[in-house]
C-alpha positions as CSV (number, residue, x, y, z in Angstrom):
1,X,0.0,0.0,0.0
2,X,1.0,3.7,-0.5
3,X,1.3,4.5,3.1
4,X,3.3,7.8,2.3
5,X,0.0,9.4,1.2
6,X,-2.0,8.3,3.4
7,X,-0.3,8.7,6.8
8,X,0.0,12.7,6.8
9,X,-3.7,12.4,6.3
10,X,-4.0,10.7,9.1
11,X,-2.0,12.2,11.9
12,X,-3.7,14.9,11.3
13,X,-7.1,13.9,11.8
14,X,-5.4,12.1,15.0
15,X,-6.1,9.1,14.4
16,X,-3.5,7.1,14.6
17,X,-2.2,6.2,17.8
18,X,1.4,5.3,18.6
19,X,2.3,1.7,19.0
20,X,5.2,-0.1,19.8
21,X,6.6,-3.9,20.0
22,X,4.8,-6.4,21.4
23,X,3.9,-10.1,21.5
24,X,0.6,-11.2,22.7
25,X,0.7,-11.7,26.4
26,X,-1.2,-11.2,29.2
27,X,-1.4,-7.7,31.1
28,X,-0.5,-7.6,34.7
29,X,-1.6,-4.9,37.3
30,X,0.6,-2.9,39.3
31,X,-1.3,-1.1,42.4
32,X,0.3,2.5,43.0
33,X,-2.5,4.4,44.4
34,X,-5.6,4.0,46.8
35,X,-7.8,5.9,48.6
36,X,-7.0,7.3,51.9
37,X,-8.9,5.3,54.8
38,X,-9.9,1.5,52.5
39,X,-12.1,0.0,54.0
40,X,-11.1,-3.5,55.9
41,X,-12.0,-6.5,53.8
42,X,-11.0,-9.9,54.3
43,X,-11.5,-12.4,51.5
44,X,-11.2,-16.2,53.1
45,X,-9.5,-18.4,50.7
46,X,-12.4,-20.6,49.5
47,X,-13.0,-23.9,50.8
48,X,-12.3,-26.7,48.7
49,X,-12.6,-30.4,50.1
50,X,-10.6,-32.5,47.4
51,X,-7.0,-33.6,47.8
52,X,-5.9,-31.9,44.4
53,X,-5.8,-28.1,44.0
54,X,-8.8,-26.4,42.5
55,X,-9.0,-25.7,39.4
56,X,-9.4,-22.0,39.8
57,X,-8.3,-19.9,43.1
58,X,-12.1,-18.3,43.8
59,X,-10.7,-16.8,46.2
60,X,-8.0,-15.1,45.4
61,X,-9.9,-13.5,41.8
62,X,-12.5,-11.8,44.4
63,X,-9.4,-10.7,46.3
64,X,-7.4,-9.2,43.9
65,X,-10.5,-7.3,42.2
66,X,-11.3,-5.8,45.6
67,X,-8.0,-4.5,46.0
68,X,-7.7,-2.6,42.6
69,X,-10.5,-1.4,43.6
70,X,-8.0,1.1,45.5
71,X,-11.3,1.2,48.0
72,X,-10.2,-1.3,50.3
73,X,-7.9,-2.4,52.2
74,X,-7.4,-6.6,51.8
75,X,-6.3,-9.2,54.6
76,X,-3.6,-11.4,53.2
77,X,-4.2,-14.8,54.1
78,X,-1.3,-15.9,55.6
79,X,-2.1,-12.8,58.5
80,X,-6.1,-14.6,59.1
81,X,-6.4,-16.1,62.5
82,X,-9.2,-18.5,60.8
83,X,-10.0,-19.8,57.8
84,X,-13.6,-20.3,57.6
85,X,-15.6,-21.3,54.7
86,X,-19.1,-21.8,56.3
87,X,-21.0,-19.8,58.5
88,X,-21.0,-21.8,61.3
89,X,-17.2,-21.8,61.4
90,X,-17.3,-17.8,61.5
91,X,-16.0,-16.3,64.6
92,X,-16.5,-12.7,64.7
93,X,-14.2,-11.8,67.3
94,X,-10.9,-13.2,65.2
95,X,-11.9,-10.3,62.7
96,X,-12.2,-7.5,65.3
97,X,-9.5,-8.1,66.7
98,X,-7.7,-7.7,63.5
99,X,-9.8,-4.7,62.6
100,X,-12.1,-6.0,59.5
101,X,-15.2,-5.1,58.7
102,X,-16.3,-7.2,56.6
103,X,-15.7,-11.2,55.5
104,X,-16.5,-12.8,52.2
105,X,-16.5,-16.5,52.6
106,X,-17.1,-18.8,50.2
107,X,-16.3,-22.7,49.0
108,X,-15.8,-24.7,45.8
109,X,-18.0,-28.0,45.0
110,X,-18.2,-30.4,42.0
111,X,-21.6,-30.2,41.0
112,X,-21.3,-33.1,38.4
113,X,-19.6,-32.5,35.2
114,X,-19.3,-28.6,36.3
115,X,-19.0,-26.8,39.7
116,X,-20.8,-24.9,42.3
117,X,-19.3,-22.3,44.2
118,X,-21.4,-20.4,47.5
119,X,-20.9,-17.4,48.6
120,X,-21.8,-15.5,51.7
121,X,-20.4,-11.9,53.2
122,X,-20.8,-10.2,56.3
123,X,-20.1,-7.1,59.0
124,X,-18.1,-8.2,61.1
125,X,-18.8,-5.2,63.8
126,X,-23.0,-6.0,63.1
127,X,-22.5,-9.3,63.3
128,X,-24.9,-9.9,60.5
129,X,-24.9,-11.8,57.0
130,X,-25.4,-8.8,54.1
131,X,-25.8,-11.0,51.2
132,X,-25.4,-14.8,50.4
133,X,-25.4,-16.9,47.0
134,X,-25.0,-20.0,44.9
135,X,-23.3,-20.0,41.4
136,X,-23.2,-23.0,38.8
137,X,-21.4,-23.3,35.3
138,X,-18.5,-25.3,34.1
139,X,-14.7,-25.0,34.8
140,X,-14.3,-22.6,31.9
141,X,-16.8,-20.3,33.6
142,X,-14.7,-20.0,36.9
143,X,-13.1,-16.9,36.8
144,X,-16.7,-15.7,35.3
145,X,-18.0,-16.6,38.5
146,X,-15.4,-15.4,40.5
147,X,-15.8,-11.6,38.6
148,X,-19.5,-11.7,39.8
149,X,-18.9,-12.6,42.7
150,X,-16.8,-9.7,43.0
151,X,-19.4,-7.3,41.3
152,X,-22.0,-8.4,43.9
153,X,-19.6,-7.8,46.7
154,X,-18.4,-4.4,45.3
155,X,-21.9,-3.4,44.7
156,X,-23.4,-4.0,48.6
157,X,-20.2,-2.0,49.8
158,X,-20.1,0.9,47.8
159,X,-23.9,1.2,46.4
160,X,-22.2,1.4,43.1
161,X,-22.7,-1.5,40.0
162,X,-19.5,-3.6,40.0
163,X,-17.6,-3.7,36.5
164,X,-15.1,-6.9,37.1
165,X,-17.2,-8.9,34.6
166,X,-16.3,-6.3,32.0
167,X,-13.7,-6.9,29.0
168,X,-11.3,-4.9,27.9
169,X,-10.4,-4.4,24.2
170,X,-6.4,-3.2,23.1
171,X,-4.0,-3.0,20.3
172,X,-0.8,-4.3,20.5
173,X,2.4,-4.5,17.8
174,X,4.8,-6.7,16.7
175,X,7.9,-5.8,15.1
176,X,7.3,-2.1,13.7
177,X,8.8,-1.1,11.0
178,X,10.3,-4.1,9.9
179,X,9.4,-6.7,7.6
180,X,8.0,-9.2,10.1
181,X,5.5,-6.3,11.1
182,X,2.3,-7.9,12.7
183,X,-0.5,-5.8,14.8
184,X,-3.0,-7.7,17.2
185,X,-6.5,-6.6,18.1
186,X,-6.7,-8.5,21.8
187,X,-9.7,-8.7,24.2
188,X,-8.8,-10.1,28.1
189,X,-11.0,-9.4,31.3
190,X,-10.9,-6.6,33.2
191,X,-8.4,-8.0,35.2
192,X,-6.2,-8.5,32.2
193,X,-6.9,-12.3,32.6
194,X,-7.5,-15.0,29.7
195,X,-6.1,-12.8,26.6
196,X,-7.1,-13.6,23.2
197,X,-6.4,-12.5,19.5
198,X,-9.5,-11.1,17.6
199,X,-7.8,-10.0,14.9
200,X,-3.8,-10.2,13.2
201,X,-2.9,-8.1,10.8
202,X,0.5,-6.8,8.8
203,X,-1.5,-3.6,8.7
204,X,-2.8,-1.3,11.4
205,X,-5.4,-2.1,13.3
206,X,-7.1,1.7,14.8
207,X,-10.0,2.6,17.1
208,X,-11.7,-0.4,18.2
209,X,-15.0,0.3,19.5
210,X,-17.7,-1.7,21.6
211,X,-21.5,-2.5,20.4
212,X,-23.6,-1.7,23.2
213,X,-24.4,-5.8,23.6
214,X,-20.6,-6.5,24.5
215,X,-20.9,-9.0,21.1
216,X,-19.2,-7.0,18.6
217,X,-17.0,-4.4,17.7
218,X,-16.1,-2.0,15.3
219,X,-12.6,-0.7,14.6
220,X,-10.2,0.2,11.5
221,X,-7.7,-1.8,9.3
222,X,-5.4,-0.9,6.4
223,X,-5.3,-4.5,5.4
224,X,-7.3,-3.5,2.2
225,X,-4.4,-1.3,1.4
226,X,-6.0,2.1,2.8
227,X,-8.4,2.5,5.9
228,X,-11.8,0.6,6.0
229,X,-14.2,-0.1,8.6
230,X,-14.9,-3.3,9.7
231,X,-17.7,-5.0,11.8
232,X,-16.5,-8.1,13.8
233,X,-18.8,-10.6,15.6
234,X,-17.2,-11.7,19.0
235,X,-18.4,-15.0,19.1
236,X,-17.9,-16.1,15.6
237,X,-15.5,-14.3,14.3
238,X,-17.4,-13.0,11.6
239,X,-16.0,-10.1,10.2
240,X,-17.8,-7.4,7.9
241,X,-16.7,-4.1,6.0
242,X,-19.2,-1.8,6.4
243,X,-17.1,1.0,4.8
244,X,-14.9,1.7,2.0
245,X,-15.1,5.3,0.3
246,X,-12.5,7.5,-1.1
247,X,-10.4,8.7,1.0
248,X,-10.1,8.3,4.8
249,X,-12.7,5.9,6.9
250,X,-11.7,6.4,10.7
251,X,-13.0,6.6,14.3
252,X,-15.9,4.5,14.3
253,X,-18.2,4.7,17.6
254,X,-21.4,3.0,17.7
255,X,-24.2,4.5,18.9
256,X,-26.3,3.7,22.2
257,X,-29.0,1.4,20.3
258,X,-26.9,0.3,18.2
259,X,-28.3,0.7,15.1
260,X,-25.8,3.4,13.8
261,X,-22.1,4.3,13.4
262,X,-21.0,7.7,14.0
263,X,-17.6,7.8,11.6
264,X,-15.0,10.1,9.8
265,X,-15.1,10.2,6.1
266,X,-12.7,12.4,4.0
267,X,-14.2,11.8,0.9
268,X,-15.8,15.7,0.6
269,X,-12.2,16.8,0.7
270,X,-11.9,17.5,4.1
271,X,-12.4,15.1,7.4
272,X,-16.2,15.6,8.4
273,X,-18.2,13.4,10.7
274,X,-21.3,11.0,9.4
275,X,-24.1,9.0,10.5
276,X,-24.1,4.7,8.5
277,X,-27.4,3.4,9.4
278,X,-26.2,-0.2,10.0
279,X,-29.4,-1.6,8.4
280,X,-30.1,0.6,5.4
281,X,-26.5,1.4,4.8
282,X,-27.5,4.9,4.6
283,X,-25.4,7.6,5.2
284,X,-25.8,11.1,6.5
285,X,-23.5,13.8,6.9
286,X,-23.5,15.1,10.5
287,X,-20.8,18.1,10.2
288,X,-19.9,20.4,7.0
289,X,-16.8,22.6,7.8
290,X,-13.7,23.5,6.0
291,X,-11.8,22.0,9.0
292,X,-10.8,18.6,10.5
293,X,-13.6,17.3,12.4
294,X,-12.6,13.6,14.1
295,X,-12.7,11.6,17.0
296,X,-17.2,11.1,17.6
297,X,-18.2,9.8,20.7
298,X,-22.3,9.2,21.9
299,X,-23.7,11.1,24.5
300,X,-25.4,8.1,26.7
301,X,-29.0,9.2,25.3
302,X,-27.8,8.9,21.6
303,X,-29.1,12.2,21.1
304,X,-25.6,14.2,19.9
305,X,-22.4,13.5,19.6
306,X,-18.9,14.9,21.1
307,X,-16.1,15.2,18.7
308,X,-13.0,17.0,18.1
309,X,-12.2,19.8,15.7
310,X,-9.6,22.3,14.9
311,X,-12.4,24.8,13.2
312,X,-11.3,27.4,16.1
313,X,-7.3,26.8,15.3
314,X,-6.7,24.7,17.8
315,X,-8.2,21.2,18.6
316,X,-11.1,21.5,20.7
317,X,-14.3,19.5,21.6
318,X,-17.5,20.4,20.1
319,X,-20.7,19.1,20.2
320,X,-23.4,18.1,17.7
321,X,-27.2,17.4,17.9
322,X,-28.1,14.3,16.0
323,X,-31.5,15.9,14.9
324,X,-30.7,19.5,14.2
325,X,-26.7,19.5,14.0
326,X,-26.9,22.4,16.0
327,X,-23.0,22.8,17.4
328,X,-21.7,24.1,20.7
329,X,-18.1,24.1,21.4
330,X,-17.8,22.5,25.1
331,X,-13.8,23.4,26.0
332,X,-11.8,26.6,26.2
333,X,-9.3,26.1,28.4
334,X,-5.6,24.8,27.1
335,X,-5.1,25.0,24.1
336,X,-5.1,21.1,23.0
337,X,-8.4,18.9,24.1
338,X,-9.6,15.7,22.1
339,X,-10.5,12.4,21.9
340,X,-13.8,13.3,24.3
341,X,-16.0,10.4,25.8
342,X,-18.6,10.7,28.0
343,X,-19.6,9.5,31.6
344,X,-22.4,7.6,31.5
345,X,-24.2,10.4,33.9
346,X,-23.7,12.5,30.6
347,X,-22.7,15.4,33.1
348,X,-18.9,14.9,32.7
349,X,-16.9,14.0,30.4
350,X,-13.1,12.8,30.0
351,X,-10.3,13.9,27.4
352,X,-7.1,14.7,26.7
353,X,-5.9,17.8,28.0
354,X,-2.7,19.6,27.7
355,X,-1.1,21.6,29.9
356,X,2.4,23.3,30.4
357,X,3.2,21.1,27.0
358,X,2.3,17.6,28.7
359,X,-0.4,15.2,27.7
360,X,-2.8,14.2,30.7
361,X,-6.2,12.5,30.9
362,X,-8.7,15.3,32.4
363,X,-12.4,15.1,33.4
364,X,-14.7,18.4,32.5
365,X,-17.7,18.9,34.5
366,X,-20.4,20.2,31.6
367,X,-22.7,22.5,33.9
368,X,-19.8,24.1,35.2
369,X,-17.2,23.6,32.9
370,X,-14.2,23.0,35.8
371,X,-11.8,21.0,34.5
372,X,-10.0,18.8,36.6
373,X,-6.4,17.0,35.3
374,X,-6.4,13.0,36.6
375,X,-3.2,11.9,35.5
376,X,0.4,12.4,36.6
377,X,2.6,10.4,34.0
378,X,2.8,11.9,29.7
379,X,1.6,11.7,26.8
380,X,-1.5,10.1,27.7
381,X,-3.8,9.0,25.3
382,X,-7.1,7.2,24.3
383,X,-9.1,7.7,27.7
384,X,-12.2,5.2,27.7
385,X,-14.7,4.9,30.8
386,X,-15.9,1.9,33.1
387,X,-19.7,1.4,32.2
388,X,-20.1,1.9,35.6
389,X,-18.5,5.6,35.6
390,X,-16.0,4.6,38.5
391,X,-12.7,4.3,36.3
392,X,-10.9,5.5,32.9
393,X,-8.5,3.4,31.2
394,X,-6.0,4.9,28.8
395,X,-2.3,4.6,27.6
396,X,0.5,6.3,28.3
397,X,4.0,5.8,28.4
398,X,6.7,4.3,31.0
399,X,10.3,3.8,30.9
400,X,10.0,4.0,27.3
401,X,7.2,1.9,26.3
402,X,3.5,1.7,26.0
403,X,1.0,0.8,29.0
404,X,-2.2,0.8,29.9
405,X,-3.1,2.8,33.0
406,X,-6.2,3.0,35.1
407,X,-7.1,6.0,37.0
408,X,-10.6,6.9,39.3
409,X,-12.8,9.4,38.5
410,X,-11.8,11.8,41.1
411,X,-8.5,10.7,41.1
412,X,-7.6,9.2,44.0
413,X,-7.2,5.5,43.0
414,X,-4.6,4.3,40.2
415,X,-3.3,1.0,38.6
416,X,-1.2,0.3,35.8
417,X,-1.7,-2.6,33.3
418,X,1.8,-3.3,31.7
419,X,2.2,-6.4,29.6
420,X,5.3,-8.9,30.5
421,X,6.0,-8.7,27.0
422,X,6.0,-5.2,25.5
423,X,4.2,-2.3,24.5
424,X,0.0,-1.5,24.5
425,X,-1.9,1.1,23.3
426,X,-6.0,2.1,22.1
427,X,-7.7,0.6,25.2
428,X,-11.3,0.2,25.1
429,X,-13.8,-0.5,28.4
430,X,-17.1,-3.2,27.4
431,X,-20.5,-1.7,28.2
432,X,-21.7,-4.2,31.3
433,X,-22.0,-8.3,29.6
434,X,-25.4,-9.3,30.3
């Protein structure tokens, strides 16, 4: 392909995201930050009555979720003064003493050709049970089980929907500019766990986007020999170009029903954003200005759009009405804001902001319009939010190389996802998996 002509077009619609060497491999979490007073949680490790190790660690999942968290603050087990897995065996007086609150206990069973794990946790100052369960599937569904488990247990603690059952989309590269070149589309939990390859490619993969069902997603390839649009089903692998016009075909973000595709299209001349009607295949134009309009993003009531554009000199994010295209621009402050998505509150939003010459992740209050900066480390890039409005996930750099980075809304919590094996970049947070 003729790359030379294409890729000025591209950086400058900012589009194309940095990317660096990398095999596939699984993402591990480094811890850095938490909140100030956790709360004291003990997770017991979860009985299990056969001579032979489980096959999965229950347990230690729920743990290790909880403590990402940055919310709480999680008993090892090695420091337990008893290891209960029923509720009869629970004596609340070893956990005062050591200060918890609360205890999730729990144990493993076969339940014929599959499992069955129960659940129960409780306050350890109220001396009461909050919430108890049973969970069935088959060994491949363990650390499925263990995720809700932790969602359940996140959600009676903090009154807010847990999002460990979530998956996580990124883009990782092999070899750049060499001739054994090779880009990965990869999905893993939330946690990083069970990685797999969607898509391999000699060309670039860009901007991979969720359906609102978790079962697909949309995202860019040059493996056509310029940038298309493709369609991929999850489950199947099926794969479908939905776009293939003159010119550029970028930032694809599917809307809240959806039925549509809000995408960049060059082939007017000049970047502008569009509406493709997945099921008519009709297309609208959205925005109609001499300048570089990129980067859409849904409000959560698919009623406009936020996007970026340089139409005031400077790239700043701008929003459209589906309906009447009516525009307002939302940012002023800095003089470099993009790649805009929204909290699923629709009252704030999260960008990238620049100030004193350094990339950072920012959130914006709308009503207001305060602007608060989240991030510490540079050149960060490709924000994307938690369905349940609690996190952002975006890449940045460290020592050199690409990670991914997780940071709180307000702040005060942080994590880092490196990868054993290299670098990461375009990260993407599933809607909630039903």
């Amino acid at each position: 392909m003729n790359r030379s002509r294409l890729l000025p077009l591209l950086l400058l619609c900012m589009l194309l995201a940095s990317t660096g060497s990398l095999r596939a491999a699984e993402l591990t979490i480094e811890i850095t930050r938490g909140v100030d007073n956790p709360v004291p949680v003990a997770v017991v490790p979860f009985g299990w009555q056969e001579v032979d190790p489980p096959p999965q660690n229950l347990g230690d999942i729920v743990r290790f979720n909880l403590a990402r968290s940055g919310q709480f603050a999680m008993t090892a087990a090695v420091d337990m003064l008893s290891l209960p897995s029923r509720e009869q065996d629970l004596h609340y007086r070893d956990w005062r003493i050591q200060g918890v609150a609360y205890v999730l206990i729990g144990r493993l069973e076969r339940n014929g050709g599959g499992y069955r794990v129960h659940y129960a946790l409780f306050d350890v100052f109220r001396e009461t049970r909050l919430l108890q369960g049973t969970l069935e599937g088959s060994e491949s569904r363990l650390r499925d089980m263990a995720h809700e488990i932790s969602d359940i247990v996140y959600g009676q603690l903090t009154g807010v929907r847990g999002a460990y059952s979530t998956k996580l989309l990124y883009v990782v590269a092999q070899n750049i500019a060499t001739d054994r070149e090779e880009f990965r589309l990869e999905m893993a939990d939330a946690d990083g766990g069970r990685p797999m390859t969607l898509l391999r490619s000699r060309e670039p993969i860009l901007s991979a986007d969720w359906a609102p069902d978790g079962r697909s997603v949309v995202y860019v390839s040059f493996e056509t020999g310029k940038p298309t649009i493709f369609i991929h089903e999850i489950a199947t692998g099926r794969r479908e170009m939905i776009t293939d016009f003159d010119g550029l075909n970028g930032a694809p973000a599917l809307s809240p029903d959806g039925r549509q595709v809000a995408l960049v299209l060059s082939m007017g001349g000049q970047p502008d954003i569009y509406l493709l009607d997945l099921d008519t295949r009709r297309l609208r134009q959205v925005t109609r200005h001499f300048a570089i309009d990129t980067e859409p993003s849904w409000t959560p009531d698919g009623r406009a759009l936020v996007f970026t554009s340089n139409r005031g000199g400077q790239p700043q994010i701008y929003r459209v009405t589906i309906d009447g295209g009516v525009i307002e621009r939302l940012t002023f402050e800095g003089d470099y804001n993009a790649r805009a998505r929204m909290l699923p509150d629709g009252r704030q939003m999260v960008f990238v902001h620049r100030r004193r010459g350094t990339f950072h992740i920012a959130i914006m209050d709308l009503e207001s319009g305060e602007i608060s900066v989240l991030t510490e480390t540079s050149l960060d890039e490709s924000p994307s939010v938690a369905p349940n409005g609690s996190m952002v996930i975006y890449a940045t750099r460290e020592q050199g190389r690409g990670i991914l980075a997780v940071v709180s809304i307000d702040g005060r919590v942080r994590y880092r996802l490196p990868s054993s094996e290299g670098d990461v970049r375009e990260p993407a947070w599933s809607p909630f998996l039903e």
